[in-house]
PAGUBA-362972 format. One record per residue: residue in one letter; y, z, x negated of N, C-alpha, C in turn. Coordinates in pm, whole numbers, padded with zeros to 5 digits, always signed. Example, Ala and Ser with C-alpha at 12.3 -4.5 7.8 and 13.67 -1.06 7.14 Angstrom:
2
a-00569+00780-01319-00450+00780-01230-00330+00780-01320/s-00225+00708-01285-00106+00714-01367+00003+00787-01290/
***
This chain:
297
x+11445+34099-18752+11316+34169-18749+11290+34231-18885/x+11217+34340-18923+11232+34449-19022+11064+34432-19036/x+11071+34390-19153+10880+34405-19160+10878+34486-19244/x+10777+34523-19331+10716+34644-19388+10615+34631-19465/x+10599+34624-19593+10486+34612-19670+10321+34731-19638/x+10224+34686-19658+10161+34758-19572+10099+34885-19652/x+10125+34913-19806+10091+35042-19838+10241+35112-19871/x+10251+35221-19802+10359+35271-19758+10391+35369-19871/x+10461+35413-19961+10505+35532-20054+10444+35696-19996/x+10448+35700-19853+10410+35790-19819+10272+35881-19844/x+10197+35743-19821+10060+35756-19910+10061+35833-20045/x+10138+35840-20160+10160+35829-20258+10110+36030-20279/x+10080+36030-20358+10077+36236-20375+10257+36258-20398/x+10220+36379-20358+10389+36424-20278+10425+36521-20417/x+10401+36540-20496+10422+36620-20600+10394+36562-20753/x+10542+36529-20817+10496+36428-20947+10641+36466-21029/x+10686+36586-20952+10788+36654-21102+10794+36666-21274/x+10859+36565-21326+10804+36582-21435+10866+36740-21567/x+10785+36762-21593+10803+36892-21667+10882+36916-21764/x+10919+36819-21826+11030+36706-21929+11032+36617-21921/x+11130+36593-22041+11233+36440-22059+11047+36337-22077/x+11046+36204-21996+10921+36162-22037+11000+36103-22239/x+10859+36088-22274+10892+36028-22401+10955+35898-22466/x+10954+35796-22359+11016+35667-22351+11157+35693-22317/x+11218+35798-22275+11324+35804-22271+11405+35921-22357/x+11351+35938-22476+11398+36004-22570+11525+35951-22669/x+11621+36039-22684+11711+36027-22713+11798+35985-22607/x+11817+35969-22479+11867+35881-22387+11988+35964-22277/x+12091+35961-22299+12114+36078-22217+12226+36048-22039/x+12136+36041-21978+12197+36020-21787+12333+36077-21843/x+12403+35936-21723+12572+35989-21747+12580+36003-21544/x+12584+36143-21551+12629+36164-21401+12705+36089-21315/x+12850+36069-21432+12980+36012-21364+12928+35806-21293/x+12783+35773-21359+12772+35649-21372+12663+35678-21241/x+12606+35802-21192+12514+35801-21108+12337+35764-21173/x+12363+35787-21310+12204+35679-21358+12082+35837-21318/x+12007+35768-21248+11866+35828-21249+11768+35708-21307/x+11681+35721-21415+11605+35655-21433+11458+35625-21366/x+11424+35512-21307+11279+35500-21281+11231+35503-21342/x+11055+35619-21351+10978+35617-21479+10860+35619-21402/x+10827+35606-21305+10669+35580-21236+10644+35447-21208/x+10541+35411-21318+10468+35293-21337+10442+35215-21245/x+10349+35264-21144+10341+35235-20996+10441+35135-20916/x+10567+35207-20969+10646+35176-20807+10770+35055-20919/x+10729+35049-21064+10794+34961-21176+10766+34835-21080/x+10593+34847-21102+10476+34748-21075+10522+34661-20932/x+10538+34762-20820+10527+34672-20761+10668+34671-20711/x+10785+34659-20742+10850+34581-20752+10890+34433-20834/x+10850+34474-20943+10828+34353-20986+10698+34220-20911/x+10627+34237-20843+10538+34203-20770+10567+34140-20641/x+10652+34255-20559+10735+34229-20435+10842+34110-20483/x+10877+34101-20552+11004+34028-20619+10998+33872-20612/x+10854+33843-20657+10836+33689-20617+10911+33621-20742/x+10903+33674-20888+10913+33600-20953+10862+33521-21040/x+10849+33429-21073+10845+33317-21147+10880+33240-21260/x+10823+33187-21353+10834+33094-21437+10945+32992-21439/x+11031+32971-21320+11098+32894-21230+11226+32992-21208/x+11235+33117-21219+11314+33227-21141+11427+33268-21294/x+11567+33257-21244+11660+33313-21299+11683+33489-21229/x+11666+33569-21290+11669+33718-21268+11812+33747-21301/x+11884+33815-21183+11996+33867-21224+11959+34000-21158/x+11981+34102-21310+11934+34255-21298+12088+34327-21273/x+12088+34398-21178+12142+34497-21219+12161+34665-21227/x+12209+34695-21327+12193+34829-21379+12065+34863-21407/x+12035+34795-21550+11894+34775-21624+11853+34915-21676/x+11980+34996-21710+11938+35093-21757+11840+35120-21881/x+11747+35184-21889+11629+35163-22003+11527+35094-22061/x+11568+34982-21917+11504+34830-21921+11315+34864-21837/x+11345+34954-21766+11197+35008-21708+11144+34834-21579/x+11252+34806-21560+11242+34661-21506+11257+34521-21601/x+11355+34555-21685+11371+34435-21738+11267+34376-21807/x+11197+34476-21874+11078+34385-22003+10974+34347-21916/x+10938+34356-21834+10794+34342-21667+10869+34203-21657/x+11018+34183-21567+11037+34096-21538+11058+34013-21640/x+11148+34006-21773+11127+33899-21847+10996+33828-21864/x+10883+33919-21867+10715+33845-21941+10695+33741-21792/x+10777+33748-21700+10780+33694-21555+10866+33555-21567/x+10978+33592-21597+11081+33532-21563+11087+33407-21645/x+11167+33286-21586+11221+33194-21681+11343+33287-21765/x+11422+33384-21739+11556+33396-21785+11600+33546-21706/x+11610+33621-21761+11687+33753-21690+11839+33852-21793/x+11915+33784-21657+12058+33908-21706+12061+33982-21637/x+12075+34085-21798+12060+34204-21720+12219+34258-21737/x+12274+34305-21616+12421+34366-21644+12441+34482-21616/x+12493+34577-21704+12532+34725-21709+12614+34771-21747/x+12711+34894-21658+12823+34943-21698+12846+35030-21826/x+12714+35071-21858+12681+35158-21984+12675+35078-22125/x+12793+35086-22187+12759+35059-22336+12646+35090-22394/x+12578+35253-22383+12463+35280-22428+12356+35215-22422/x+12358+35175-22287+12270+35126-22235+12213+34997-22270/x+12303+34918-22260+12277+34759-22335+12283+34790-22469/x+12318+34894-22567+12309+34883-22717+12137+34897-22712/x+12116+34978-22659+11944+35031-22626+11848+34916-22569/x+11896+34819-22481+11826+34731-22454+11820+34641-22566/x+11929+34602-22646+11910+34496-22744+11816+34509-22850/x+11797+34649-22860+11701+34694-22922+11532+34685-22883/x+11528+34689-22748+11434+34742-22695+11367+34525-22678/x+11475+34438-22623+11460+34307-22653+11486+34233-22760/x+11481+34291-22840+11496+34178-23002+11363+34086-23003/x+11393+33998-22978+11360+33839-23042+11274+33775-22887/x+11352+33881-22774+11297+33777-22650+11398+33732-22616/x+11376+33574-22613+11563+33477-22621+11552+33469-22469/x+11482+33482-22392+11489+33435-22277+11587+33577-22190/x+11627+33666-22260+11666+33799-22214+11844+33795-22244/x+11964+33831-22166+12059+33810-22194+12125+33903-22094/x+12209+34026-22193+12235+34157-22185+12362+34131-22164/x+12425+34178-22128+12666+34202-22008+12650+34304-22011/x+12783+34385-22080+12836+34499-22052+12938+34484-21930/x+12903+34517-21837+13013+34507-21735+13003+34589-21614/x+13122+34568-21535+13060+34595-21390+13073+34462-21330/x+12908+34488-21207+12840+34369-21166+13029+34343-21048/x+13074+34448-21007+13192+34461-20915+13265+34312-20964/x+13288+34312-21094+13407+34229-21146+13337+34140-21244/x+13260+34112-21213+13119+33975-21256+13157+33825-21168/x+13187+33720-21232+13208+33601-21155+13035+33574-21110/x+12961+33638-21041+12826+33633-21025+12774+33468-20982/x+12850+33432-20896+12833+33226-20879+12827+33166-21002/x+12969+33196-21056+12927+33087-21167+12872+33131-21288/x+12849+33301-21324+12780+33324-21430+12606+33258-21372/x+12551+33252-21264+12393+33235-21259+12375+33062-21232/x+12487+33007-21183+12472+32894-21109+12499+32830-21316/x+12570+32854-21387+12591+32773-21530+12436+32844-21578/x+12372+32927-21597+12260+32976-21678+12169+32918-21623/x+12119+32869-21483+12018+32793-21386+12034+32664-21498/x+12152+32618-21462+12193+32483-21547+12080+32465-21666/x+12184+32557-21699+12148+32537-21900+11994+32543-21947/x+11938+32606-21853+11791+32696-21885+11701+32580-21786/x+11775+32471-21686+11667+32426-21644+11587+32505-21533/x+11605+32617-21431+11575+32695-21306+11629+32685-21208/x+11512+32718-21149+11532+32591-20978+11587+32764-20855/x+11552+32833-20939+11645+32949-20811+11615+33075-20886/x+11730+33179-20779+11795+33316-20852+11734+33379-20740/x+11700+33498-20796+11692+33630-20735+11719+33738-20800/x+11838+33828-20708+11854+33929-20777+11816+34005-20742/x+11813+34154-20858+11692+34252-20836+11793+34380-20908/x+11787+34534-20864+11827+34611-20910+11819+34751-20817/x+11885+34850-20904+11852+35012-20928+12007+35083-20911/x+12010+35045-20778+12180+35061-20766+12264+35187-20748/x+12370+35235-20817+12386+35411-20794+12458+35380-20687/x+12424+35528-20608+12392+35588-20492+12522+35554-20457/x+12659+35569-20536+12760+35608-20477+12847+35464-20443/x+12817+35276-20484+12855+35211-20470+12763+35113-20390/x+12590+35129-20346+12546+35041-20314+12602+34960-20214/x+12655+34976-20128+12738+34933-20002+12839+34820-20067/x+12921+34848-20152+13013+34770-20217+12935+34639-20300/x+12845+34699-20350+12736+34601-20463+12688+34498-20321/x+12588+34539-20247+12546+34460-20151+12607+34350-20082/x+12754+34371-20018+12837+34304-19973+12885+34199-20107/x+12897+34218-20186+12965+34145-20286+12816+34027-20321/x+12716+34098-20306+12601+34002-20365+12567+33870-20204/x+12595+33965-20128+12552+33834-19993+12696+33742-19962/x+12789+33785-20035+12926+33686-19979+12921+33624-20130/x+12854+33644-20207+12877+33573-20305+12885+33435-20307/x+12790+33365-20244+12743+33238-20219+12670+33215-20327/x+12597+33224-20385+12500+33228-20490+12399+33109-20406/x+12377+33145-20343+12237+33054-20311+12091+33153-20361/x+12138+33250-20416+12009+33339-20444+11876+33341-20314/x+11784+33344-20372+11678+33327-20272+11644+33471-20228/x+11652+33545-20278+11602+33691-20240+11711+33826-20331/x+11734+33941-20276+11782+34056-20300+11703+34173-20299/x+11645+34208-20458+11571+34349-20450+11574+34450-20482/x+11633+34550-20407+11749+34635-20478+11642+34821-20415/x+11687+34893-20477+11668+35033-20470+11767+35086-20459/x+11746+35190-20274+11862+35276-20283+11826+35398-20207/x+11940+35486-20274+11930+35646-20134+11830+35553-19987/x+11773+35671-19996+11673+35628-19856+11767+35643-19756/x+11868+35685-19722+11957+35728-19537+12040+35578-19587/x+12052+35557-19704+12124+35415-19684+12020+35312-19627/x+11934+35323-19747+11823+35186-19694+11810+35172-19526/x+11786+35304-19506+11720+35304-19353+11834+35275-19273/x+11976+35303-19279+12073+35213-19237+12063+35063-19183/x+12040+34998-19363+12103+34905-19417+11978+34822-19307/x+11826+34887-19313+11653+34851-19265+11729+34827-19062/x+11799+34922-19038+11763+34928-18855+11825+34857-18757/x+11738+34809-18701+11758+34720-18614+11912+34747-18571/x+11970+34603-18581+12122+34624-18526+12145+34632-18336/x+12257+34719-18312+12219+34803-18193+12167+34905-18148/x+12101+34966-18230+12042+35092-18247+12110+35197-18325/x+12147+35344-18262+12182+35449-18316+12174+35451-18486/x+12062+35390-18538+12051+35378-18677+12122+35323-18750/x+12155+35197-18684+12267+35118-18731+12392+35104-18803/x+12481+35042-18880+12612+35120-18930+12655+34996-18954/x+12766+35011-19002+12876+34869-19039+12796+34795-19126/x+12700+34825-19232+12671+34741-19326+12528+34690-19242/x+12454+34785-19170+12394+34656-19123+12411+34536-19074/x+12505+34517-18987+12538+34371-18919+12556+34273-19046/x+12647+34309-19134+12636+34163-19208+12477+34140-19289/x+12426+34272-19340+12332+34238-19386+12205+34140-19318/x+12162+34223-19189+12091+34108-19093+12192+33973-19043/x+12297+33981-19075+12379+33844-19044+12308+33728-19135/x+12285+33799-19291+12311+33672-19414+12139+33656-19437/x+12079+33782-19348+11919+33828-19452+11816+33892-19365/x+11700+33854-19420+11633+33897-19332+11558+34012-19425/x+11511+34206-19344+11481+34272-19445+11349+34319-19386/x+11307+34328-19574+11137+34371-19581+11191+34478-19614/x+11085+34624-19612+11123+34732-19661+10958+34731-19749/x+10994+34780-19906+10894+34735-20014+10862+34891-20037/x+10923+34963-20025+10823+35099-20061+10920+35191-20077/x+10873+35369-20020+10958+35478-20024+10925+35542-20189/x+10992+35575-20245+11025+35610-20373+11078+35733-20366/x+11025+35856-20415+11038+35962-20391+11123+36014-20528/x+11162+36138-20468+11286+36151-20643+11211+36223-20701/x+11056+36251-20706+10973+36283-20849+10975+36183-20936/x+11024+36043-20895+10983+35914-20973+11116+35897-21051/x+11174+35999-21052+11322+35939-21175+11281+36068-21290/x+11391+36030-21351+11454+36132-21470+11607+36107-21452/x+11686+36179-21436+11661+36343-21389+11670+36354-21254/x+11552+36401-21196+11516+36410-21022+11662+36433-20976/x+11711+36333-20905+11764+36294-20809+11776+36418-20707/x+11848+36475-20603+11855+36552-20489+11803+36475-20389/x+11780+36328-20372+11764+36253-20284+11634+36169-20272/x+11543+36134-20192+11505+35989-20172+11521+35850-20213/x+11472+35733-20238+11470+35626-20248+11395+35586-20120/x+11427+35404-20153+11345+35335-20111+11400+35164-20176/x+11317+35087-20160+11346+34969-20248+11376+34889-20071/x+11421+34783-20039+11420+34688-19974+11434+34548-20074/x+11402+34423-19983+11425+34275-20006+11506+34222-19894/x+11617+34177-19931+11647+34082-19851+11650+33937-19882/x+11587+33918-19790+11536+33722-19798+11685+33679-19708/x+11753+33594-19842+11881+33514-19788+11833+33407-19672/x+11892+33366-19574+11870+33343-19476+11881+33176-19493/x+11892+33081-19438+11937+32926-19501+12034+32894-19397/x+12082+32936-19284+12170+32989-19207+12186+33085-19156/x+12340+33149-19137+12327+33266-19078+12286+33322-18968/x+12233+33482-18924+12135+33498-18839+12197+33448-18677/x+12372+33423-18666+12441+33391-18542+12492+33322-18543/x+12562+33222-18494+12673+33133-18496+12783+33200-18439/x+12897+33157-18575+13032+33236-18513+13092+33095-18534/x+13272+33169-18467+13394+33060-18494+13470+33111-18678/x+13417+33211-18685+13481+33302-18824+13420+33381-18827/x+13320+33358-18937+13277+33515-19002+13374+33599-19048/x+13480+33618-19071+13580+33668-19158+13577+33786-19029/x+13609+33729-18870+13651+33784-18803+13545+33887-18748/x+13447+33831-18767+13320+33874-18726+13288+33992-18828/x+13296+34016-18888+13294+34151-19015+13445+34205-18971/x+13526+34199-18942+13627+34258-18883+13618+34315-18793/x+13551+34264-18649+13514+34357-18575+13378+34434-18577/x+13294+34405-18703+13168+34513-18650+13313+34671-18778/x+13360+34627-18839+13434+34673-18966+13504+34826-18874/x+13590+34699-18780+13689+34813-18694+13582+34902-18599/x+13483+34861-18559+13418+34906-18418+13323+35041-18509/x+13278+35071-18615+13263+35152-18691+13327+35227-18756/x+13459+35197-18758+13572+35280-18864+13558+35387-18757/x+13557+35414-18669+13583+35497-18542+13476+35465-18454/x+13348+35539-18506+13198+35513-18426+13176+35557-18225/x+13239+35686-18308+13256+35720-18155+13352+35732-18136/x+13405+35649-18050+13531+35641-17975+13447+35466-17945/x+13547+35484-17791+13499+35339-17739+13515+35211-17791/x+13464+35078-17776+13511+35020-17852+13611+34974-17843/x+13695+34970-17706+13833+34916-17670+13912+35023-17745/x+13900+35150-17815+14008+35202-17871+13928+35200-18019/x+13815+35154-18071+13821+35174-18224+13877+35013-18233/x+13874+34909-18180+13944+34781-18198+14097+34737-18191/x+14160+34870-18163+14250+34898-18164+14355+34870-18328/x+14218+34891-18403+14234+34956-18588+14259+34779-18628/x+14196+34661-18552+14199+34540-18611+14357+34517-18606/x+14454+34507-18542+14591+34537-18586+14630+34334-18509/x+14736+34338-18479+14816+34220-18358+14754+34262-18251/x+14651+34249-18212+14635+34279-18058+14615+34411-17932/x+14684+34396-17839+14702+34514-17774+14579+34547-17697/x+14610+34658-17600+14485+34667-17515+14405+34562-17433/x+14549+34548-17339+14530+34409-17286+14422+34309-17310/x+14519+34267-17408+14445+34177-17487+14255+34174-17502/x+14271+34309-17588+14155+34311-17603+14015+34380-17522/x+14059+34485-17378+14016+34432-17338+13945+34306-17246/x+14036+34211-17233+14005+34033-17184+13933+34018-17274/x+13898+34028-17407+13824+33999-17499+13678+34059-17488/x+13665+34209-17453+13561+34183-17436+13522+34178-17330/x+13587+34167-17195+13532+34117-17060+13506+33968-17065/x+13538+33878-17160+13487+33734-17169+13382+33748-17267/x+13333+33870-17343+13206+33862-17392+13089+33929-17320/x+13160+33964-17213+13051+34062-17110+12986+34158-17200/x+13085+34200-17241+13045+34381-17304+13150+34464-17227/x+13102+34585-17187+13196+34669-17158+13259+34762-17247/x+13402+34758-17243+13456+34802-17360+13493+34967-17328/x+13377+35026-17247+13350+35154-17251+13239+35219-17372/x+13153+35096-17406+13027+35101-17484+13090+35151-17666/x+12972+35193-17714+13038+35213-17831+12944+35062-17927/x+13017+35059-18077+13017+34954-18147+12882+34955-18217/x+12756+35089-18209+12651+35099-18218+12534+35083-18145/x+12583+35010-18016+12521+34985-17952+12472+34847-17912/x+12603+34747-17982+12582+34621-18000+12506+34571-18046/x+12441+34434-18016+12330+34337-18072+12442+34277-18158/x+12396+34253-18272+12453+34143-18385+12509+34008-18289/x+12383+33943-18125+12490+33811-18106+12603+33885-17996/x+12634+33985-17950+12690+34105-17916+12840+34063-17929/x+12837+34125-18070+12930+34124-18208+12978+33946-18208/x+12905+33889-18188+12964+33735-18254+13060+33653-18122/x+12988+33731-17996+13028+33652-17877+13185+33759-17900/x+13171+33889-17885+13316+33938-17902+13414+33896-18045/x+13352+33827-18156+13443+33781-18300+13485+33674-18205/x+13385+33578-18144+13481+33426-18100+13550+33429-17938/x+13560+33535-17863+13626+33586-17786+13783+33600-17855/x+13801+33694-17950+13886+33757-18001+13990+33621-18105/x+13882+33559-18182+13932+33400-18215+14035+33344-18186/x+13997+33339-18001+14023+33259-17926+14157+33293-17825/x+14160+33403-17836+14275+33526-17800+14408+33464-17836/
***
């Protein structure tokens, strides 16, 4: 189920181009190749940090802090926030921007190749915090990769609050089974349940964006949303049944590789799907009755 915070971005005045560089971000210069648009509307800082649900209690793992337009809100919040970024600049600029708040702890990296378990699960330790939530400003061109890596992490993180291209969010937001739908929704409603926190329009960066935002939360689940025999397998077939959207699903399952037609369709005639249907049309327990069908094969 997809809830919705109840003052909507839309509300918001539709015209907030800024005329120049704002002044907080002077000297600062967007690296295309990295995707950075900066958030600079106060507003929509605010209530993410707000939506976020953090705490005195809360280990913050940021990523792509960028000019720190999140980080210094959430530190005066936080027990503890790392912030990690692929930009050298970027963290030289934050250390600056955090000198002498100890509770603040800056990674040059990518979050991709981050031991993310045991970097938050040893800092919880050390610092004495009873739970993680991560929060971030993710470029356009990897969120999909970032997301998946943060819900298989096993973190135990309590919540995910991330900003992205709006045709992703609204993806990542629609009900699974529905035309809207795409490969990354199923695992996401598999591990999480999503709020959608506010539309973010690309007057609200530097340098305006061609695109939309929107922020979502996903609330980690304390079990997953289905019972399978293998999740492994179960992201395999929503994986294959999307690689090849349209085309049926008895020939995009074709792409999972050992099993023949045959085979698979018995597989999904013991899940009572017809394997004339396409793989966007499936319910998430859909998907799980055809992963432990296929299992079982």
């Amino acid at each position: 189920m997809i809830r919705k915070t109840e003052e909507p971005m839309a509300k918001r005045k539709s015209h907030r181009v800024q005329a120049k560089k704002p002044k907080s971000l002077a000297g600062v210069r967007p690296h295309k190749s990295l995707g950075q648009n900066f958030l600079i509307d106060e507003e929509v800082i605010q209530t993410i940090v707000d939506e976020s649900d953090v705490t005195e209690e809360t280990l913050v793992l940021e990523i792509g802090p960028g000019t720190g337009a999140l980080t210094l809100p959430l530190a005066e919040r936080a027990g503890r926030v790392i912030a990690v970024d692929l930009d050298p600049d970027m963290i030289e600029g934050l250390r600056v921007k955090t000198f002498g708040m100890d509770n603040v702890e800056l990674i040059h990296g990518d979050i991709l190749q981050q031991d993310i378990k045991g970097m938050t699960a040893k800092s919880m330790e050390e610092h004495g915090l009873s739970e993680l939530r991560i929060i971030g400003n993710l470029p356009y061109y990897i969120t999909t990769p970032i997301i998946m890596k943060l819900l298989e992490a096993g973190t135990g993180a309590k919540s995910i609050t991330v900003m992205m291209q709006k045709e992703v969010g609204d993806r990542i937001a629609a009900e699974p089974g529905t035309r809207a739908s795409g490969a990354i929704t199923y695992p996401v409603h598999y591990y999480s349940e999503v709020t959608e926190i506010i539309d973010v329009p690309r007057e609200c960066f530097y340098p305006v964006p061609g695109v939309d935002s929107v922020v979502l939360r996903l609330d980690l689940r304390d079990k997953p949303g289905v019972e399978v025999k293998s999740e492994e397998m179960l992201m395999r077939c929503v994986k294959a049944g999307f690689a090849m959207r349209r085309k049926t699903l008895l020939n995009a399952l074709t792409s999972l590789g050992g099993y023949d037609k045959k085979t698979l369709s018995d597989a999904l005639e013991s899940a009572g799907i017809d394997p004339g249907r396409r793989a966007e049309s499936l319910t998430l327990e859909e998907f799980a009755k055809l992963s432990d069908s296929l299992q079982e094969a």
